[in-house]
mmCIF file as Biopython writes it, N, C-alpha, C and O atoms, coordinates in Angstrom:
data_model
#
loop_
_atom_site.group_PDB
_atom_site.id
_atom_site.type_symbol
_atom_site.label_atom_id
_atom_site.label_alt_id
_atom_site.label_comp_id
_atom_site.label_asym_id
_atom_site.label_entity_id
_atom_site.label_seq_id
_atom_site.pdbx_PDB_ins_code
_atom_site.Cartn_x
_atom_site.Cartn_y
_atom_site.Cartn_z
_atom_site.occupancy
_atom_site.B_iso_or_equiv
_atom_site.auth_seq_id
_atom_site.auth_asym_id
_atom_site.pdbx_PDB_model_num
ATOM 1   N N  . UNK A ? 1  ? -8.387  -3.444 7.678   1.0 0.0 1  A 1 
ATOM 2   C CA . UNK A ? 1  ? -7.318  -2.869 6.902   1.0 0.0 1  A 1 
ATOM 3   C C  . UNK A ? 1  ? -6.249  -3.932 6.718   1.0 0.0 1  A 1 
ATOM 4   O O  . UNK A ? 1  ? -6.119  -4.828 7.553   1.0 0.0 1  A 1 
ATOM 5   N N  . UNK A ? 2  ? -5.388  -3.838 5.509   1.0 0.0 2  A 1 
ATOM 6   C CA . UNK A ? 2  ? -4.464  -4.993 5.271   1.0 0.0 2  A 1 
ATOM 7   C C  . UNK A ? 2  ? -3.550  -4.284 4.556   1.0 0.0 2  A 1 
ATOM 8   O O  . UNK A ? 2  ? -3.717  -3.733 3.468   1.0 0.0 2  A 1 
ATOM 9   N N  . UNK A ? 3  ? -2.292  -4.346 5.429   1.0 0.0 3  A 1 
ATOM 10  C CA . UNK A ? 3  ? -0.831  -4.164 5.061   1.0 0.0 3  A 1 
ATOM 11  C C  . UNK A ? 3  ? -0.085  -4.648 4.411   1.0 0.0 3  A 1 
ATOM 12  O O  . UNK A ? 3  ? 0.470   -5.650 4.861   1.0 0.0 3  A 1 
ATOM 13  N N  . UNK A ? 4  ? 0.381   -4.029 2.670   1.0 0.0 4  A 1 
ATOM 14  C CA . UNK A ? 4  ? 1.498   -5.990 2.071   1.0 0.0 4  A 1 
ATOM 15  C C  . UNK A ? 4  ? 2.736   -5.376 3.190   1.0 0.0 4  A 1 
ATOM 16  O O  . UNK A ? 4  ? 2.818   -4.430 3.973   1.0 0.0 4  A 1 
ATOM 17  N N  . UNK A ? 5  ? 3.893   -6.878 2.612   1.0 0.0 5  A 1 
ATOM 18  C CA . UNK A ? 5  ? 4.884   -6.267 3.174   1.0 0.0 5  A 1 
ATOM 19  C C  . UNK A ? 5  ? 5.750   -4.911 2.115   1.0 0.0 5  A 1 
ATOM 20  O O  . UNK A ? 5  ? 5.433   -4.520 0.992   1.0 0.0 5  A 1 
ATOM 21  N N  . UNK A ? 6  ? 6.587   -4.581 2.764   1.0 0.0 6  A 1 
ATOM 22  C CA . UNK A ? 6  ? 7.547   -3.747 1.511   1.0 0.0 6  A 1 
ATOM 23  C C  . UNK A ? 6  ? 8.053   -4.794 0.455   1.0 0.0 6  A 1 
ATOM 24  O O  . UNK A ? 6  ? 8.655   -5.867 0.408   1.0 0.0 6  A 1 
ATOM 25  N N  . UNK A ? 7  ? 7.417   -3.792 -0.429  1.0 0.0 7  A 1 
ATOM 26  C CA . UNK A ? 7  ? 8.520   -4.434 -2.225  1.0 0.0 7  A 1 
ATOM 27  C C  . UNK A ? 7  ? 8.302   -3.432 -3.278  1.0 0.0 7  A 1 
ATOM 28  O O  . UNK A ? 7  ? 7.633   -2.399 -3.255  1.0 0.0 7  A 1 
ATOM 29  N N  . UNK A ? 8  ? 8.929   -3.900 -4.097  1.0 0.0 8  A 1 
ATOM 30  C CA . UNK A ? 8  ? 9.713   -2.805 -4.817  1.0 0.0 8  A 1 
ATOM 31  C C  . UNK A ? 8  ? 9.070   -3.032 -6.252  1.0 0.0 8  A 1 
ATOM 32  O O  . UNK A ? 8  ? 9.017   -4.021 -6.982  1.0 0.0 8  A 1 
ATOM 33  N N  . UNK A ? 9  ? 8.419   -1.220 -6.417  1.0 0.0 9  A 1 
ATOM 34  C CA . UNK A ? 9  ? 7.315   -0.958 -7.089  1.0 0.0 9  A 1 
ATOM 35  C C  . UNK A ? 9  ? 7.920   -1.400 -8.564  1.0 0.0 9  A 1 
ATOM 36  O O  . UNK A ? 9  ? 9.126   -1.574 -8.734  1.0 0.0 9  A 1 
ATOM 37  N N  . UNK A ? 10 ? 7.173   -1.520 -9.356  1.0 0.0 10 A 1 
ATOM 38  C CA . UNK A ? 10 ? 7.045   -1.092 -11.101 1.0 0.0 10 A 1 
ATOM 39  C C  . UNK A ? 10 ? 7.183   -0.056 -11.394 1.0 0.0 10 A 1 
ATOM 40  O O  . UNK A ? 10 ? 7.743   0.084  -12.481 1.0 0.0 10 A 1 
ATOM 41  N N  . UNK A ? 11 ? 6.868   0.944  -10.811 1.0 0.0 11 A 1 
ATOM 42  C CA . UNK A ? 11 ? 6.717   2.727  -11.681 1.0 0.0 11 A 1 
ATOM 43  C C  . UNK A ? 11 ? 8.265   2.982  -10.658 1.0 0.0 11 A 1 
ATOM 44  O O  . UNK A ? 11 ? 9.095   3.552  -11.367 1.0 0.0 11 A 1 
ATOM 45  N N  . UNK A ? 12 ? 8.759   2.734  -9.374  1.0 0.0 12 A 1 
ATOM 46  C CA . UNK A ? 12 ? 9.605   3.402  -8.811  1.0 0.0 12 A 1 
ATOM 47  C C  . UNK A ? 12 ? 11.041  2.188  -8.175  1.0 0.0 12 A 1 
ATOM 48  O O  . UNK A ? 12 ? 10.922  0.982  -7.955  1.0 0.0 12 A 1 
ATOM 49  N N  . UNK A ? 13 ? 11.982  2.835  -8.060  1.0 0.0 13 A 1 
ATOM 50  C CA . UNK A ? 13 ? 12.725  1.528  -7.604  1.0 0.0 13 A 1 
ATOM 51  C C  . UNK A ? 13 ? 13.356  1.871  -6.201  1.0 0.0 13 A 1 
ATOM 52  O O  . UNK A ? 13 ? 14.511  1.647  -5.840  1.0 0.0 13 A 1 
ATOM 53  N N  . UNK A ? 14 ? 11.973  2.677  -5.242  1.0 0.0 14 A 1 
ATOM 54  C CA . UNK A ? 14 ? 12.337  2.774  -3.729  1.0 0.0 14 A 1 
ATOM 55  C C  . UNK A ? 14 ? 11.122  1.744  -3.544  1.0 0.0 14 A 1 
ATOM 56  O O  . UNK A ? 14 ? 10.182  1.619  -4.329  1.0 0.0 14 A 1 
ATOM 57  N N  . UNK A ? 15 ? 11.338  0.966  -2.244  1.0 0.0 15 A 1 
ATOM 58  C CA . UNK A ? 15 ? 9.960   0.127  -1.760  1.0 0.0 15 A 1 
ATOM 59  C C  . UNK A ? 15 ? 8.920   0.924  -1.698  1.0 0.0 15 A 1 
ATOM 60  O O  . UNK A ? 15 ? 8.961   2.138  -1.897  1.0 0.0 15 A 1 
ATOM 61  N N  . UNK A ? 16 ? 8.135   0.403  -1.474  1.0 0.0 16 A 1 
ATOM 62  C CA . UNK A ? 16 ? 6.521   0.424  -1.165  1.0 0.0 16 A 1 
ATOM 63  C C  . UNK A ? 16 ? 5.562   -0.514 -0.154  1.0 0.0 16 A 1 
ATOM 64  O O  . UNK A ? 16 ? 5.903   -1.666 0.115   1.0 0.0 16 A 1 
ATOM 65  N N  . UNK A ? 17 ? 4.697   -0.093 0.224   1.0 0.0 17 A 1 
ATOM 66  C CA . UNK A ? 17 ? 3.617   -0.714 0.630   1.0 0.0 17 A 1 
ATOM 67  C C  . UNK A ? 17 ? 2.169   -0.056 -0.281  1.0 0.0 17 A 1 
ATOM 68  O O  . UNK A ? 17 ? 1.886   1.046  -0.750  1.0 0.0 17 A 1 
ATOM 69  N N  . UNK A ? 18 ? 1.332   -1.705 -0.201  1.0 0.0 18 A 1 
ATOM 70  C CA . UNK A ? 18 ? -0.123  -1.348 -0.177  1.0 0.0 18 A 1 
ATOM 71  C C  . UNK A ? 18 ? -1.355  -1.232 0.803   1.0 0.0 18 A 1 
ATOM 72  O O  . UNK A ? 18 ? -1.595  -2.260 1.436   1.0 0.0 18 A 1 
ATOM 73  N N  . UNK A ? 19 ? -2.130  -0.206 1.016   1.0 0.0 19 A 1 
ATOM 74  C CA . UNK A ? 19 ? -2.442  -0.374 1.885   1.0 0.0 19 A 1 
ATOM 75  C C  . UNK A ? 19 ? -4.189  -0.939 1.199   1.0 0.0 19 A 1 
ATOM 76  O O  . UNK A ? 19 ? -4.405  -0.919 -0.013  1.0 0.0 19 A 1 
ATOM 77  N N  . UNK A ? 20 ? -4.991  -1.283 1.962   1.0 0.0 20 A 1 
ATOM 78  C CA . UNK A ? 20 ? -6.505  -1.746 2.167   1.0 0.0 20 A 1 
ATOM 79  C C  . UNK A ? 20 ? -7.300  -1.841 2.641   1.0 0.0 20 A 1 
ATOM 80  O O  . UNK A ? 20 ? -7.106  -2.166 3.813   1.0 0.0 20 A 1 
ATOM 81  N N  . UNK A ? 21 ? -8.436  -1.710 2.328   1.0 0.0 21 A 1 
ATOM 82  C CA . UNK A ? 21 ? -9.903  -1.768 2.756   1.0 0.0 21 A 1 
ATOM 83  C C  . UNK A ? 21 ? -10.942 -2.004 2.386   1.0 0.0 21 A 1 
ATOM 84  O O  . UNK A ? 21 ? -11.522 -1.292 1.566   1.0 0.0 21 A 1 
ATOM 85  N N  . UNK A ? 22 ? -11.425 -3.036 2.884   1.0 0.0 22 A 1 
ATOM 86  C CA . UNK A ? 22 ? -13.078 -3.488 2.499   1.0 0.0 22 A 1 
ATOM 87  C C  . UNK A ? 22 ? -13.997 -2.504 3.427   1.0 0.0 22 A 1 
ATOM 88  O O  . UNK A ? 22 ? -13.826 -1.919 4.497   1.0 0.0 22 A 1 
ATOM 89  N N  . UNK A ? 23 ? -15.082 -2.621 2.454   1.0 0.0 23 A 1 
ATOM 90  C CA . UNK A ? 23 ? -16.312 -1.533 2.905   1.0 0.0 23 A 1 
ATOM 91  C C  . UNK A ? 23 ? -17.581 -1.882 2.004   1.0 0.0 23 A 1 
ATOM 92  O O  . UNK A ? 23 ? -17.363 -2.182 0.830   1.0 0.0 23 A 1 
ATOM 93  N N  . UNK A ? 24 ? -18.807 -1.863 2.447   1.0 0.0 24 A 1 
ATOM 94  C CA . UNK A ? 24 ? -20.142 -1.570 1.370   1.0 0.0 24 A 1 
ATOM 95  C C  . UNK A ? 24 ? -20.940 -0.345 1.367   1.0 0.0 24 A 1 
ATOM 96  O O  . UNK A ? 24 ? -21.535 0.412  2.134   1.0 0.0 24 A 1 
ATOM 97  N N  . UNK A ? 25 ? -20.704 -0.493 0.307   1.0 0.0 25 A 1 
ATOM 98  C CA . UNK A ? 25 ? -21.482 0.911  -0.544  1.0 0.0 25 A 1 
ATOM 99  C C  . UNK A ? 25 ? -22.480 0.163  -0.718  1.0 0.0 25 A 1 
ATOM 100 O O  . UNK A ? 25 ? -22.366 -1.009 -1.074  1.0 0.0 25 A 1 
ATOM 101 N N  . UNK A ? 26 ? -23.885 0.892  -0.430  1.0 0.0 26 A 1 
ATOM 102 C CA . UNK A ? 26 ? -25.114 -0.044 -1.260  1.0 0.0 26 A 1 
ATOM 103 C C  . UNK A ? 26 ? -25.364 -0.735 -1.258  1.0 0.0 26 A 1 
ATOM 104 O O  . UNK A ? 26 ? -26.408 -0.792 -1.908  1.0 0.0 26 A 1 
ATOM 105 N N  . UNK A ? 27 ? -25.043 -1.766 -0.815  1.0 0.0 27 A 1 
ATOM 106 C CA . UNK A ? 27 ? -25.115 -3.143 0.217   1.0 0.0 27 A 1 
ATOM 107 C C  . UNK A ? 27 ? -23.999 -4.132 -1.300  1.0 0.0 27 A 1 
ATOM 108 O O  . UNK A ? 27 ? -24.285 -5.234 -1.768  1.0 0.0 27 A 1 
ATOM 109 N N  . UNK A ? 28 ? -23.268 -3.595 -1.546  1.0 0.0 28 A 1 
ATOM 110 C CA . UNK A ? 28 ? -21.978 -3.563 -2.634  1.0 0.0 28 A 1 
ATOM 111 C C  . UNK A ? 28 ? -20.651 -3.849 -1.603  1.0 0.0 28 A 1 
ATOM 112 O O  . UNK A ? 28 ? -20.343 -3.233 -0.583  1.0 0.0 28 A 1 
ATOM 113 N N  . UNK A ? 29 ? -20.094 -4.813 -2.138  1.0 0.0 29 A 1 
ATOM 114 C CA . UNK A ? 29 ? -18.382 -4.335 -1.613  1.0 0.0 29 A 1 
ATOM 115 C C  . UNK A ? 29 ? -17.475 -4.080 -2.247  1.0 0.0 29 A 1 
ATOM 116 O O  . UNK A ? 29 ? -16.993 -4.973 -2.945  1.0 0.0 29 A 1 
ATOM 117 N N  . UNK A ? 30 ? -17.058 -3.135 -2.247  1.0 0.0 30 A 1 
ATOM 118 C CA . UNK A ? 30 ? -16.010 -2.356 -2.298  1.0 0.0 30 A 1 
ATOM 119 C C  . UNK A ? 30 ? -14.651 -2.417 -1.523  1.0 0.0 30 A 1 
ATOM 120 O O  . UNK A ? 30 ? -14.514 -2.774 -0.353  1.0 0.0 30 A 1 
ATOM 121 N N  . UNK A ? 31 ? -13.453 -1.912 -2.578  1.0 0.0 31 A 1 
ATOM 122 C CA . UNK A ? 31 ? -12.211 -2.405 -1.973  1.0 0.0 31 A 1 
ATOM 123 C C  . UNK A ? 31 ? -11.771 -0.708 -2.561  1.0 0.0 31 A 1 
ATOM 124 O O  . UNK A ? 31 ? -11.927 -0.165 -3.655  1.0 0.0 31 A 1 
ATOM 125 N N  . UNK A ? 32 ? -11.187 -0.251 -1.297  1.0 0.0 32 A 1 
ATOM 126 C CA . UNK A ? 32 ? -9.984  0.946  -1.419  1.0 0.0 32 A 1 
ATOM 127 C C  . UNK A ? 32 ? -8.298  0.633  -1.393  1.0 0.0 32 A 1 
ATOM 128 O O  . UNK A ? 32 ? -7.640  0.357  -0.390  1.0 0.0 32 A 1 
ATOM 129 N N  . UNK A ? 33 ? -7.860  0.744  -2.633  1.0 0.0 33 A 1 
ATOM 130 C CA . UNK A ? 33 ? -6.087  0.683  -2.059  1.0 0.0 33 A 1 
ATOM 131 C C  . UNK A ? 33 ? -5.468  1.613  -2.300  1.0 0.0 33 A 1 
ATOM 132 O O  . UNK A ? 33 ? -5.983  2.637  -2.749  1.0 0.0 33 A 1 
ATOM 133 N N  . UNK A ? 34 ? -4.120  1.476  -2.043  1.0 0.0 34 A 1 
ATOM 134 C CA . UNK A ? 34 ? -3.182  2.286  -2.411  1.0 0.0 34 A 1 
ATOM 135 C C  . UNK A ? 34 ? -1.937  2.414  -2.213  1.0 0.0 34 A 1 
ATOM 136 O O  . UNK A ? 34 ? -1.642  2.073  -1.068  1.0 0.0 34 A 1 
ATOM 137 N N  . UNK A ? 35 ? -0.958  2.801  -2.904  1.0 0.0 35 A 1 
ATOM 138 C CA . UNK A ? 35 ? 0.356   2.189  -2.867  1.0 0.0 35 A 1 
ATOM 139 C C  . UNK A ? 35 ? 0.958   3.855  -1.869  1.0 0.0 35 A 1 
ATOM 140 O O  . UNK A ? 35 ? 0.517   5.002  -1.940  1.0 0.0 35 A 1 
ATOM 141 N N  . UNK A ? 36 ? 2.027   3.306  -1.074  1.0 0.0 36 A 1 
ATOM 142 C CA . UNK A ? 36 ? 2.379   4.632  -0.164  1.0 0.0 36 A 1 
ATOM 143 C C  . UNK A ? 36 ? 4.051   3.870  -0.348  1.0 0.0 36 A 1 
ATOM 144 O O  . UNK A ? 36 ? 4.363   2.686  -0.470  1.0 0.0 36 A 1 
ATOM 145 N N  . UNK A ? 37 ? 4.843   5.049  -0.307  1.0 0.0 37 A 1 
ATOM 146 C CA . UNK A ? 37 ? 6.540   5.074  -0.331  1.0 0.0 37 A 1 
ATOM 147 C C  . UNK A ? 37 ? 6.697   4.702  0.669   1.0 0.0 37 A 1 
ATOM 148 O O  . UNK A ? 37 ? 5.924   5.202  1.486   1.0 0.0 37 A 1 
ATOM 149 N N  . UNK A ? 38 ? 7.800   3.574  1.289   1.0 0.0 38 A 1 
ATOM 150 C CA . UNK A ? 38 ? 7.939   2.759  2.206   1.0 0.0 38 A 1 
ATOM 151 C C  . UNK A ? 38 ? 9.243   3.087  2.270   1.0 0.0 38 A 1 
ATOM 152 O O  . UNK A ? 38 ? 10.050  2.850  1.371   1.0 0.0 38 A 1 
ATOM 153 N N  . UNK A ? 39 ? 9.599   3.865  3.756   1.0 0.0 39 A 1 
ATOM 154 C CA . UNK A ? 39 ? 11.313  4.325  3.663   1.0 0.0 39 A 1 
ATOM 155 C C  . UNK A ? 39 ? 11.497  3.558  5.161   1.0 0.0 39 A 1 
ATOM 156 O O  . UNK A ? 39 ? 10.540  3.452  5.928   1.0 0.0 39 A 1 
ATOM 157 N N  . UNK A ? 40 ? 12.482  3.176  5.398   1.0 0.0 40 A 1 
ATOM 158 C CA . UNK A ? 40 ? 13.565  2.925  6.901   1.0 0.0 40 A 1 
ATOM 159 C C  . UNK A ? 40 ? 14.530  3.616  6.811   1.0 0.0 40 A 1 
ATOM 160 O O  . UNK A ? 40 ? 15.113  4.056  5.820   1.0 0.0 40 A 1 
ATOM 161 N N  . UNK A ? 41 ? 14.789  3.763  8.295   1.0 0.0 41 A 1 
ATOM 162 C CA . UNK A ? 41 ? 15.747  4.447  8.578   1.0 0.0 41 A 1 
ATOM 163 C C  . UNK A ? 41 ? 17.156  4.480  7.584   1.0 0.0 41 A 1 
ATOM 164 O O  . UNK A ? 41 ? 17.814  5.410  7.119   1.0 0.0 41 A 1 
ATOM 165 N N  . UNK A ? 42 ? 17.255  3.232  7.515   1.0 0.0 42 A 1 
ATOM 166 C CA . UNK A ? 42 ? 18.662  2.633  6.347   1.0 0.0 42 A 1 
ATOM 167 C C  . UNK A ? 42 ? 18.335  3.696  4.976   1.0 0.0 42 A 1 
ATOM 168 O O  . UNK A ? 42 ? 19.501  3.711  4.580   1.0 0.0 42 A 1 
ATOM 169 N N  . UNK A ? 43 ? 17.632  4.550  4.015   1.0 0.0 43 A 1 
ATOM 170 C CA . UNK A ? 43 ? 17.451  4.718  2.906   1.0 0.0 43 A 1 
ATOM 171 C C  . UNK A ? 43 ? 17.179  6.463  3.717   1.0 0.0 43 A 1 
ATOM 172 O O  . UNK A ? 43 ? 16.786  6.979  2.671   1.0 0.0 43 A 1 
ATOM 173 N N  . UNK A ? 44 ? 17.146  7.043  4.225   1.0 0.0 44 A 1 
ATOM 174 C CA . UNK A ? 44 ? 17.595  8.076  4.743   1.0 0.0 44 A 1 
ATOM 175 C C  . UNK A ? 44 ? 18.628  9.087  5.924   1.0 0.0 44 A 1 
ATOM 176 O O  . UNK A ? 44 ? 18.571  10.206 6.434   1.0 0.0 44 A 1 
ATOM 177 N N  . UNK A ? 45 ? 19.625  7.781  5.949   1.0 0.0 45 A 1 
ATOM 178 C CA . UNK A ? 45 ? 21.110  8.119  5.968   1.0 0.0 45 A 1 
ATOM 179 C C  . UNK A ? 45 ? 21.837  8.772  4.804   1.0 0.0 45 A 1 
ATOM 180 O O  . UNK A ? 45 ? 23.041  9.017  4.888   1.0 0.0 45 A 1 
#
């Protein structure tokens, strides 16, 4: 699995992370991602 650091999306202007994964399908590799809302403590005060 591979973590970016936080930065600040295109579609939204709170950070983000991506998250990842390699895997084979079918003797195929394959990559899963996905972008998840990245909050700290500081942005829910």
């Amino acid at each position: 699995m591979h973590v970016t650091k936080p930065y600040l999306s295109i579609n939204e202007v709170m950070p983000c992370v991506t998250l990842s994964v390699e895997t084979r399908l079918q003797g195929k590799r394959c990559v899963l991602c996905g972008d998840i809302d990245w909050m700290t403590d500081d942005l829910l005060d």
